[in-house]
Structures are given as C-alpha cells and as structure tokens.
GUKERO-231918 format. One record per atom (N, C-alpha, C, O, CB): residue number from 1; chain; atom name; x, y, z. Coordinates in steps of 0.05 Angstrom, whole numbers, plus 5000, padded with zeros to 4 digits. Glycine has a CB too. Layout:
<pts>
pt seq->NUM	mol->A	atom->CA	c1->X	c2->Y	c3->Z
...
</pts>
This chain:
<pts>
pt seq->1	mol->A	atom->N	c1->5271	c2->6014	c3->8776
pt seq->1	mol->A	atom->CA	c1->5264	c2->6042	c3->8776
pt seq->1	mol->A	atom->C	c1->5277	c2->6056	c3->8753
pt seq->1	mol->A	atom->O	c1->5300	c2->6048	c3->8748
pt seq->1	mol->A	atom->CB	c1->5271	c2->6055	c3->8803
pt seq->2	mol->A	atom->N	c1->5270	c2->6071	c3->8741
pt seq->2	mol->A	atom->CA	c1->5271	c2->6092	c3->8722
pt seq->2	mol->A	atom->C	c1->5280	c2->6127	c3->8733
pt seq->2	mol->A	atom->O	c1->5270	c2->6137	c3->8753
pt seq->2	mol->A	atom->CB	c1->5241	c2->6090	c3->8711
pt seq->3	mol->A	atom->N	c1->5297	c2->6139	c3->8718
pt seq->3	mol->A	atom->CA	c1->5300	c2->6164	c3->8720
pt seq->3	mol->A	atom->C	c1->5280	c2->6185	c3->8705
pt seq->3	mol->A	atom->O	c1->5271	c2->6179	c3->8684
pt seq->3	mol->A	atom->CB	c1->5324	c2->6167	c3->8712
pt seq->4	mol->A	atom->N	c1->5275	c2->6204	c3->8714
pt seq->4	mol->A	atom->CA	c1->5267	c2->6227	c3->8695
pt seq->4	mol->A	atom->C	c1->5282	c2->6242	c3->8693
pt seq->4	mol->A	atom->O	c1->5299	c2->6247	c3->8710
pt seq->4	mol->A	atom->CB	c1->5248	c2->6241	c3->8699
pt seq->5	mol->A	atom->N	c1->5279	c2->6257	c3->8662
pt seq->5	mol->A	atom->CA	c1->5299	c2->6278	c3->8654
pt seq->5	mol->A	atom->C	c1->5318	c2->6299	c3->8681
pt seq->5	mol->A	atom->O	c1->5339	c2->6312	c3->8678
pt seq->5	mol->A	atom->CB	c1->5279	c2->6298	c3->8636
pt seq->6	mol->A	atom->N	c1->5298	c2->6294	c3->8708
pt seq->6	mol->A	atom->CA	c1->5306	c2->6322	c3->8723
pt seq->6	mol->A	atom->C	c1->5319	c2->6298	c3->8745
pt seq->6	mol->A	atom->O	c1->5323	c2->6305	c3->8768
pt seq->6	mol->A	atom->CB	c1->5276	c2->6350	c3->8737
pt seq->7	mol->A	atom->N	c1->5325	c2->6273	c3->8739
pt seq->7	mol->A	atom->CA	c1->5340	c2->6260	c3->8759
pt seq->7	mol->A	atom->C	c1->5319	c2->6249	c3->8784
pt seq->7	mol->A	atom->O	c1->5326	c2->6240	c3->8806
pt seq->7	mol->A	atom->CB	c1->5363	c2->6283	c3->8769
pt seq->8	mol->A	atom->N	c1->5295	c2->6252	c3->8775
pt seq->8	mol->A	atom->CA	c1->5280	c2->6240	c3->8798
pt seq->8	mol->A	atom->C	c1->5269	c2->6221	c3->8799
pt seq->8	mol->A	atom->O	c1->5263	c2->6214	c3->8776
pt seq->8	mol->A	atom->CB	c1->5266	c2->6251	c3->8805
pt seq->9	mol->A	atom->N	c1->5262	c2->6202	c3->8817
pt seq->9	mol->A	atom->CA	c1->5246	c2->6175	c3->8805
pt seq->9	mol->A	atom->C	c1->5215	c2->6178	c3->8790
pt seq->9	mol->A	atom->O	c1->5198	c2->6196	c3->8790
pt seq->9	mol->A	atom->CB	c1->5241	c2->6154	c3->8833
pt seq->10	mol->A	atom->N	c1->5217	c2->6154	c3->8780
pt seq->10	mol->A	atom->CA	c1->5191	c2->6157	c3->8774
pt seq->10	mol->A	atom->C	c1->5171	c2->6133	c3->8777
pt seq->10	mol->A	atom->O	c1->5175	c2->6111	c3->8768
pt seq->10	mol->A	atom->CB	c1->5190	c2->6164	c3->8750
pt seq->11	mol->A	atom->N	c1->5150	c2->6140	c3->8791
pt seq->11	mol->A	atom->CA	c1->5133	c2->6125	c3->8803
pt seq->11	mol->A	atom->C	c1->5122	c2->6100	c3->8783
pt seq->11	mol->A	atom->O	c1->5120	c2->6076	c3->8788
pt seq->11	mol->A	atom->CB	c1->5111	c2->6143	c3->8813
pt seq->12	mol->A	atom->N	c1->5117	c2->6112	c3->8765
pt seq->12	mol->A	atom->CA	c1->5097	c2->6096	c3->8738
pt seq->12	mol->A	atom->C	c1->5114	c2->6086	c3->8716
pt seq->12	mol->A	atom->O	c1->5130	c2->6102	c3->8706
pt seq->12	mol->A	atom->CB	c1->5073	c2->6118	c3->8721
pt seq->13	mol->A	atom->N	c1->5112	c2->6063	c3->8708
pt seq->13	mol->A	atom->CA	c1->5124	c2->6048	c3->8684
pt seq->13	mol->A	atom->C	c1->5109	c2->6059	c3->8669
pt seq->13	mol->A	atom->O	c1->5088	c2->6064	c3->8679
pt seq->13	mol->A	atom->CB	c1->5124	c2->6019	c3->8681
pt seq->14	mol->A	atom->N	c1->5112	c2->6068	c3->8638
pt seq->14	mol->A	atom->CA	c1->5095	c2->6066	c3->8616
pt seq->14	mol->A	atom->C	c1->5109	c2->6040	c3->8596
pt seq->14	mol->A	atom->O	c1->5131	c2->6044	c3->8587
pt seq->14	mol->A	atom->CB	c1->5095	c2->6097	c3->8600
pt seq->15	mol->A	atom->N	c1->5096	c2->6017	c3->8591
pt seq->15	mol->A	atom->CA	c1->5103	c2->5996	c3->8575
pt seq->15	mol->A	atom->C	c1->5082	c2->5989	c3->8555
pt seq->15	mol->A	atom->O	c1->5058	c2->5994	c3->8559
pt seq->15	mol->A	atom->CB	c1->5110	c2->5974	c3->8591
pt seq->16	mol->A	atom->N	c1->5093	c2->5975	c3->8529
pt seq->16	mol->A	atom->CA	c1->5079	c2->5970	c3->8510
pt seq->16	mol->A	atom->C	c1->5064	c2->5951	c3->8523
pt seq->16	mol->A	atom->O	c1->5068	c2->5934	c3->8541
pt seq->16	mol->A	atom->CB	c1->5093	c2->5963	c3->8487
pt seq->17	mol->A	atom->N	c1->5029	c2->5963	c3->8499
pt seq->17	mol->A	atom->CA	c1->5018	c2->5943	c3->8517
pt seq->17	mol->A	atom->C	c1->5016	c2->5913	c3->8503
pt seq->17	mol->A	atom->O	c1->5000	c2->5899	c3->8514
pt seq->17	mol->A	atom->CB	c1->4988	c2->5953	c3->8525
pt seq->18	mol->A	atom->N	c1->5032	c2->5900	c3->8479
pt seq->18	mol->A	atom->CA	c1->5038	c2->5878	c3->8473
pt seq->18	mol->A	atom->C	c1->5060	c2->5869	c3->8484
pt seq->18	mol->A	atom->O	c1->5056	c2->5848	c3->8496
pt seq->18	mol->A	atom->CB	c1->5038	c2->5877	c3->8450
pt seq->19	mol->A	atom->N	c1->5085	c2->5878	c3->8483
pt seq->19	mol->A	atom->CA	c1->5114	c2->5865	c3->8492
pt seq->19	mol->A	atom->C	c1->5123	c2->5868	c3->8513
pt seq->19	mol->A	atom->O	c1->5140	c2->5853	c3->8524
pt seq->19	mol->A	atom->CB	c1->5133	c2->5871	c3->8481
pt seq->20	mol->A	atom->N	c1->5109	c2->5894	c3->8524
pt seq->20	mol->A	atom->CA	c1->5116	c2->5896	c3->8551
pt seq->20	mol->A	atom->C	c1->5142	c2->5919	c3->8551
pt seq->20	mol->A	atom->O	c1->5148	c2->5921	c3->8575
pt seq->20	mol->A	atom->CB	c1->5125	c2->5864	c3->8562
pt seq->21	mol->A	atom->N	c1->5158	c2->5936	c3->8534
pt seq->21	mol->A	atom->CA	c1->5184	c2->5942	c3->8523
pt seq->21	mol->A	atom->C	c1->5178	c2->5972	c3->8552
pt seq->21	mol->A	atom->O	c1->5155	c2->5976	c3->8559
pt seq->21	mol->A	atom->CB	c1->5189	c2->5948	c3->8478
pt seq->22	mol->A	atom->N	c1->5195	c2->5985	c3->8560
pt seq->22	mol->A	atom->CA	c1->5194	c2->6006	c3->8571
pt seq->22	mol->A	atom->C	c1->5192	c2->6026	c3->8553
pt seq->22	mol->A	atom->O	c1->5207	c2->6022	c3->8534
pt seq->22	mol->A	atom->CB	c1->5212	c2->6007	c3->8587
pt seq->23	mol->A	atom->N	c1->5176	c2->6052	c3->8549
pt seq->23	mol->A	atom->CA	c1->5174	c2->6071	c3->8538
pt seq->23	mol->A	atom->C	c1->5174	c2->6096	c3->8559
pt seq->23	mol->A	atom->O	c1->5154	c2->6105	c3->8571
pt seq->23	mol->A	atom->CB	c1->5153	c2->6067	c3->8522
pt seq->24	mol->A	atom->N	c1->5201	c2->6105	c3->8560
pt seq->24	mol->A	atom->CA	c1->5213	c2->6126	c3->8578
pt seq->24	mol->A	atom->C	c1->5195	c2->6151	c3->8570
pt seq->24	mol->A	atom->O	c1->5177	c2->6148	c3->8553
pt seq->24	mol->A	atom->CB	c1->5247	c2->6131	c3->8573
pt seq->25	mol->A	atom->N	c1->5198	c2->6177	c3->8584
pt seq->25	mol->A	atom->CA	c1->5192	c2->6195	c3->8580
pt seq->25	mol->A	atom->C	c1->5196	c2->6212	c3->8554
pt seq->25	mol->A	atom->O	c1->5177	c2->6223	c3->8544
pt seq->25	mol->A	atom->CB	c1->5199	c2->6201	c3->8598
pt seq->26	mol->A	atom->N	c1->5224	c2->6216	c3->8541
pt seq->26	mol->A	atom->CA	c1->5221	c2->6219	c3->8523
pt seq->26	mol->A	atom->C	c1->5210	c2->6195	c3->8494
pt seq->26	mol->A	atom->O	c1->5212	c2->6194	c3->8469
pt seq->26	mol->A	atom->CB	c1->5242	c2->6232	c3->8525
pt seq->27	mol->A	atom->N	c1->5203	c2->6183	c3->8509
pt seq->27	mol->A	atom->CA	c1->5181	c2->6163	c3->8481
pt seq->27	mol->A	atom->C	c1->5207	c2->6147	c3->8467
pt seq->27	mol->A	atom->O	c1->5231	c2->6147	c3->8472
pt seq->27	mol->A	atom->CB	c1->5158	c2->6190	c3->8447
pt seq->28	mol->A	atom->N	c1->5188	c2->6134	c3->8446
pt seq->28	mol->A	atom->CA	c1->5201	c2->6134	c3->8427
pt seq->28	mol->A	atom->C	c1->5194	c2->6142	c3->8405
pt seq->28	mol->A	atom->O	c1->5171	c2->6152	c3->8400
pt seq->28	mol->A	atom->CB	c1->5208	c2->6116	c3->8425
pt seq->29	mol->A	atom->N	c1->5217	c2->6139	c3->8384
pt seq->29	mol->A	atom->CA	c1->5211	c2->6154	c3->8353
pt seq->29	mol->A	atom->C	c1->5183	c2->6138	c3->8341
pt seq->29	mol->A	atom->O	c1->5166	c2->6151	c3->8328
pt seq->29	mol->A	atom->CB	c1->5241	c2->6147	c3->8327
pt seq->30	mol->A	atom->N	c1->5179	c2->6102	c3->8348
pt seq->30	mol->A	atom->CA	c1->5165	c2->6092	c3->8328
pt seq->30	mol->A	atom->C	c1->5143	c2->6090	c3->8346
pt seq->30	mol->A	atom->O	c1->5124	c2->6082	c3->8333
pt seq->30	mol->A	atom->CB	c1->5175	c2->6068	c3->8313
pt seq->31	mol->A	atom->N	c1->5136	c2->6096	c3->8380
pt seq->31	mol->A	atom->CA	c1->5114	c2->6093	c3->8387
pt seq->31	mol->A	atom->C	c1->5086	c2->6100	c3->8377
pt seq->31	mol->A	atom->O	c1->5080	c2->6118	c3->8362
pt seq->31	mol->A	atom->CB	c1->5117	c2->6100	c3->8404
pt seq->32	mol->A	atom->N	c1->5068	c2->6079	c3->8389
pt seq->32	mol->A	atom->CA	c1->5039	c2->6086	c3->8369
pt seq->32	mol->A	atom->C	c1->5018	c2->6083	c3->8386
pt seq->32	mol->A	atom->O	c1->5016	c2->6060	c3->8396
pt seq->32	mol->A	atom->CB	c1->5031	c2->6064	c3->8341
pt seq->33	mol->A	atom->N	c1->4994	c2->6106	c3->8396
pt seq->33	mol->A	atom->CA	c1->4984	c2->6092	c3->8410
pt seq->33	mol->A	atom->C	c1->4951	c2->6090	c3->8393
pt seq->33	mol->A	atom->O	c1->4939	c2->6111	c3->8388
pt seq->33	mol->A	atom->CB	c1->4987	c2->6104	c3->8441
pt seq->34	mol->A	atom->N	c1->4944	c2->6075	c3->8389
pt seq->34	mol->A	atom->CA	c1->4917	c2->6065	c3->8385
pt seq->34	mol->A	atom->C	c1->4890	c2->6049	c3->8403
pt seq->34	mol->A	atom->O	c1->4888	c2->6027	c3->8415
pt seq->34	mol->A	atom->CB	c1->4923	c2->6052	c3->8369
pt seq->35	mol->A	atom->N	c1->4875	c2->6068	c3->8398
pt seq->35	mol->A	atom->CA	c1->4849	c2->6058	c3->8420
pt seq->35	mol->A	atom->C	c1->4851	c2->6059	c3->8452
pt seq->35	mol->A	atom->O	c1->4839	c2->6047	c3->8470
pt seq->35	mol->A	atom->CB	c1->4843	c2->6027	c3->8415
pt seq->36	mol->A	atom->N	c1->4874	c2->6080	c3->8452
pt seq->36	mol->A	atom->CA	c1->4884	c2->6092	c3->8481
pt seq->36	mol->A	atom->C	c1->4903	c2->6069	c3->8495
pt seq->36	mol->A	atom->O	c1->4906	c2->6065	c3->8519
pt seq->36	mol->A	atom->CB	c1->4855	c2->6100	c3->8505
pt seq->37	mol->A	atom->N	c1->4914	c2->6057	c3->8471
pt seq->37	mol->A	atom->CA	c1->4931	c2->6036	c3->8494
pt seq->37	mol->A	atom->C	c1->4959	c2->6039	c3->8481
pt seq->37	mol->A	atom->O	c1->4966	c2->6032	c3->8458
pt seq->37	mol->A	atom->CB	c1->4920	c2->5996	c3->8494
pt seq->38	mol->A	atom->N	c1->4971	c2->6049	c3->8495
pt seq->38	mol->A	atom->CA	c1->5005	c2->6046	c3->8479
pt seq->38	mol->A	atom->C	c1->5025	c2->6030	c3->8470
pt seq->38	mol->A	atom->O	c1->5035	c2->6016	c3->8488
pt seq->38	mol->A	atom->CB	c1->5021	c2->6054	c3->8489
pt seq->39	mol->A	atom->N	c1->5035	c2->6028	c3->8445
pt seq->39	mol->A	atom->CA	c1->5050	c2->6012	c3->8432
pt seq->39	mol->A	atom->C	c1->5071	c2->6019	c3->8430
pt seq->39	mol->A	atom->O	c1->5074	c2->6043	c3->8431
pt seq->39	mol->A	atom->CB	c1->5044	c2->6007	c3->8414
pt seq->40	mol->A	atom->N	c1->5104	c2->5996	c3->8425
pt seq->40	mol->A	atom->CA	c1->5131	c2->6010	c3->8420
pt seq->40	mol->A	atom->C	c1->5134	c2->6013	c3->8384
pt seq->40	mol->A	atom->O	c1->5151	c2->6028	c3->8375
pt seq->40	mol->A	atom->CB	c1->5160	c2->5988	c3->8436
pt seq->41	mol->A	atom->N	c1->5122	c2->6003	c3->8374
pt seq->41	mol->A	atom->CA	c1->5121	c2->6000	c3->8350
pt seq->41	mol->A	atom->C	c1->5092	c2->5992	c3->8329
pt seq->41	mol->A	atom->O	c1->5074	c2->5977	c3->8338
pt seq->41	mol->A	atom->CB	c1->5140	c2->5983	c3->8350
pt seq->42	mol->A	atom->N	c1->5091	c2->6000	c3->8310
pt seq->42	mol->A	atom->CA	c1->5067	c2->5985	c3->8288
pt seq->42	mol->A	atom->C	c1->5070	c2->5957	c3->8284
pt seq->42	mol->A	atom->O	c1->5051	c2->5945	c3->8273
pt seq->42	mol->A	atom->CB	c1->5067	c2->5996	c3->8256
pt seq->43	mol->A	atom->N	c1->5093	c2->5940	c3->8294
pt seq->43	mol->A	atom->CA	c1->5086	c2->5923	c3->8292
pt seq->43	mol->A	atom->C	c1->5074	c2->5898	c3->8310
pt seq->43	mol->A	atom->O	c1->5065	c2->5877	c3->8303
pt seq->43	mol->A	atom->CB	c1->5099	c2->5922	c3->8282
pt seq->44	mol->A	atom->N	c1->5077	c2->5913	c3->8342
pt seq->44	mol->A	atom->CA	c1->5063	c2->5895	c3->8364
pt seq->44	mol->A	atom->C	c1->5032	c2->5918	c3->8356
pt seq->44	mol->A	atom->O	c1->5011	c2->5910	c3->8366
pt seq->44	mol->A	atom->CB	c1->5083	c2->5896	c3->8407
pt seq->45	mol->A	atom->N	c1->5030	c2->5936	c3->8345
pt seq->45	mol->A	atom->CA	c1->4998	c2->5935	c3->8342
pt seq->45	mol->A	atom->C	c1->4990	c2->5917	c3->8321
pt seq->45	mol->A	atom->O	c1->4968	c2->5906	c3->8324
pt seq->45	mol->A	atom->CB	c1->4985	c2->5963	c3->8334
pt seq->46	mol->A	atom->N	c1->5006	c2->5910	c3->8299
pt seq->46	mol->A	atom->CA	c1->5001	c2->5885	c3->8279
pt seq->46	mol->A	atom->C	c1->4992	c2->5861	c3->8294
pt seq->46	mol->A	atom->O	c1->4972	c2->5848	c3->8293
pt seq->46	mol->A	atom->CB	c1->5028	c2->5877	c3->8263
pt seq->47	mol->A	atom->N	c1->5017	c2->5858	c3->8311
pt seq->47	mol->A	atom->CA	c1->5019	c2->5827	c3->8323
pt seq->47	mol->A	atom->C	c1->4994	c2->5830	c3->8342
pt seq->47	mol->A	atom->O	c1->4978	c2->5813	c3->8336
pt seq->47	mol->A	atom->CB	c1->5051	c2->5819	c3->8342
pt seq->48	mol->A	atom->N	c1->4985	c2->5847	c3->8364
pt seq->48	mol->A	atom->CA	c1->4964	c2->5846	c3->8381
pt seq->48	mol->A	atom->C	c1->4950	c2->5844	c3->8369
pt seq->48	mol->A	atom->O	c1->4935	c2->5828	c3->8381
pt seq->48	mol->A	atom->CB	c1->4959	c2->5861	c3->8396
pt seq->49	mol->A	atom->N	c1->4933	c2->5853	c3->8338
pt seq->49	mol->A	atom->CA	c1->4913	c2->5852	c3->8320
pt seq->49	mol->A	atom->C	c1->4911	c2->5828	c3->8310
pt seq->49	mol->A	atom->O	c1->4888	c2->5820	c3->8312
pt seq->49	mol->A	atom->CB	c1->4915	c2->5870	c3->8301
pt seq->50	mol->A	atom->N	c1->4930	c2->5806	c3->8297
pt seq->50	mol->A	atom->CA	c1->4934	c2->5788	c3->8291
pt seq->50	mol->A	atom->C	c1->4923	c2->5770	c3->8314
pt seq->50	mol->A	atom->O	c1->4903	c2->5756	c3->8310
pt seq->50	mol->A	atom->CB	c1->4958	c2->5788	c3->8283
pt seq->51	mol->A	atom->N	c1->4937	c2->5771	c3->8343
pt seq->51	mol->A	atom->CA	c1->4928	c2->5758	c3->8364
pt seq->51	mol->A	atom->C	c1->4897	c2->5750	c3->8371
pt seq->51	mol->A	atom->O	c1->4886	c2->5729	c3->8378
pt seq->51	mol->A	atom->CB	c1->4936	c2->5772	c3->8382
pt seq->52	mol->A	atom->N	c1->4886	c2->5782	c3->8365
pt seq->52	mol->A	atom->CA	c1->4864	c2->5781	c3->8375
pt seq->52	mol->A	atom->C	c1->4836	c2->5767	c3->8358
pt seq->52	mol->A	atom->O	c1->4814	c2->5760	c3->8366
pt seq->52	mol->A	atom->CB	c1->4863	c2->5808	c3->8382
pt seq->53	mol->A	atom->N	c1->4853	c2->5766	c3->8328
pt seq->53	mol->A	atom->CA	c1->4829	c2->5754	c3->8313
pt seq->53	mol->A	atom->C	c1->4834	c2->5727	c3->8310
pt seq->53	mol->A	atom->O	c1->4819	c2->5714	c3->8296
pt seq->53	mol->A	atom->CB	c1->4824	c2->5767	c3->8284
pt seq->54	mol->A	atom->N	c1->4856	c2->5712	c3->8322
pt seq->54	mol->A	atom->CA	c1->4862	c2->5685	c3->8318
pt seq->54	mol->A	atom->C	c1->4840	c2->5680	c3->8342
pt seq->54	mol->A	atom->O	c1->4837	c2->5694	c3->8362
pt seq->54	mol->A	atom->CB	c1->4897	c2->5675	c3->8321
pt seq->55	mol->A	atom->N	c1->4823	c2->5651	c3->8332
pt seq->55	mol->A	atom->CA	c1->4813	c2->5645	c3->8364
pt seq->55	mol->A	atom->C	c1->4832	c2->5631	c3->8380
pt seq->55	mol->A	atom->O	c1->4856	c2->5628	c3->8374
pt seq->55	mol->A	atom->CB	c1->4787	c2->5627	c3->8367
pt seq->56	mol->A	atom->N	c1->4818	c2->5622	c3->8404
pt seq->56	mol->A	atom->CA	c1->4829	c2->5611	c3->8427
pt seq->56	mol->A	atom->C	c1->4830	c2->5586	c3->8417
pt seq->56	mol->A	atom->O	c1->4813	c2->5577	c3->8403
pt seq->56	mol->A	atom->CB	c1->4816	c2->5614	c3->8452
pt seq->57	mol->A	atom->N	c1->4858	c2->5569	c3->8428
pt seq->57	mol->A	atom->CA	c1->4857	c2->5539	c3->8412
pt seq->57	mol->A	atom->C	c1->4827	c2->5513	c3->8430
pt seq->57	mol->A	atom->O	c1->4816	c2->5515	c3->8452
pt seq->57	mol->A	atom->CB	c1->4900	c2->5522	c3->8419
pt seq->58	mol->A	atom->N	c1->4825	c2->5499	c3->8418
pt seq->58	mol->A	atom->CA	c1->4803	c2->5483	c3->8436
pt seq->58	mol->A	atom->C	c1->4821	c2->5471	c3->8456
pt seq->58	mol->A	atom->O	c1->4846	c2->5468	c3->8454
pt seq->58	mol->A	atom->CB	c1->4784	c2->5459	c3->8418
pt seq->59	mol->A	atom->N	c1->4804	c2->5461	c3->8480
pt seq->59	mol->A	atom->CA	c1->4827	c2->5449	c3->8498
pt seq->59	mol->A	atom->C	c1->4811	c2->5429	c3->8509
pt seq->59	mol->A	atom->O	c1->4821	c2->5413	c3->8526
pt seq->59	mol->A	atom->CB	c1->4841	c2->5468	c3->8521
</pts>
C-alpha cells in the first residue's frame, strides 16, 4: 500500500506500463505518457517500442 500526500491510503497503483516501477502521486520528473499508457521514463517507451517491433521468436 501506498500513502497520499494527506496520509491516506490509496486504492490504485499507477505503474509503468513497461517495468512495472511505481509512479506515486506526485509523478515523476522523467514520466511520459504516450498513446494513454504511462511510462517512468523515455526509455521503457524506447524499450516497449523496440519490443514491439521485434517479432515473436518461432517455437
């Protein structure tokens, strides 16, 4: 569980949606959100972009 500024809990995680990192209420400095999904940084939107154009390996 998480605090809010006024000491109360808070129901909802906000986490990157590549790493997973917690992004509290006051944010962070380098957060990014693109295509309505939130990031802790430009570089898990790099890395999720990267991800997404690699294909799937054959299996």
């Amino acid at each position: 569980m998480k605090l809010s500024a006024t000491k109360l809990y808070v129901e909802s995680y906000v986490k990157c949606r590549c790493c997973g990192i917690l992004i509290y209420d006051a944010g962070r400095a380098d957060a990014v959100e693109k295509d309505g999904k939130l990031f802790c940084s430009t570089w898990c939107v790099d890395w999720e972009a990267a991800r997404a154009a690699d294909p799937a390996p054959a299996a």
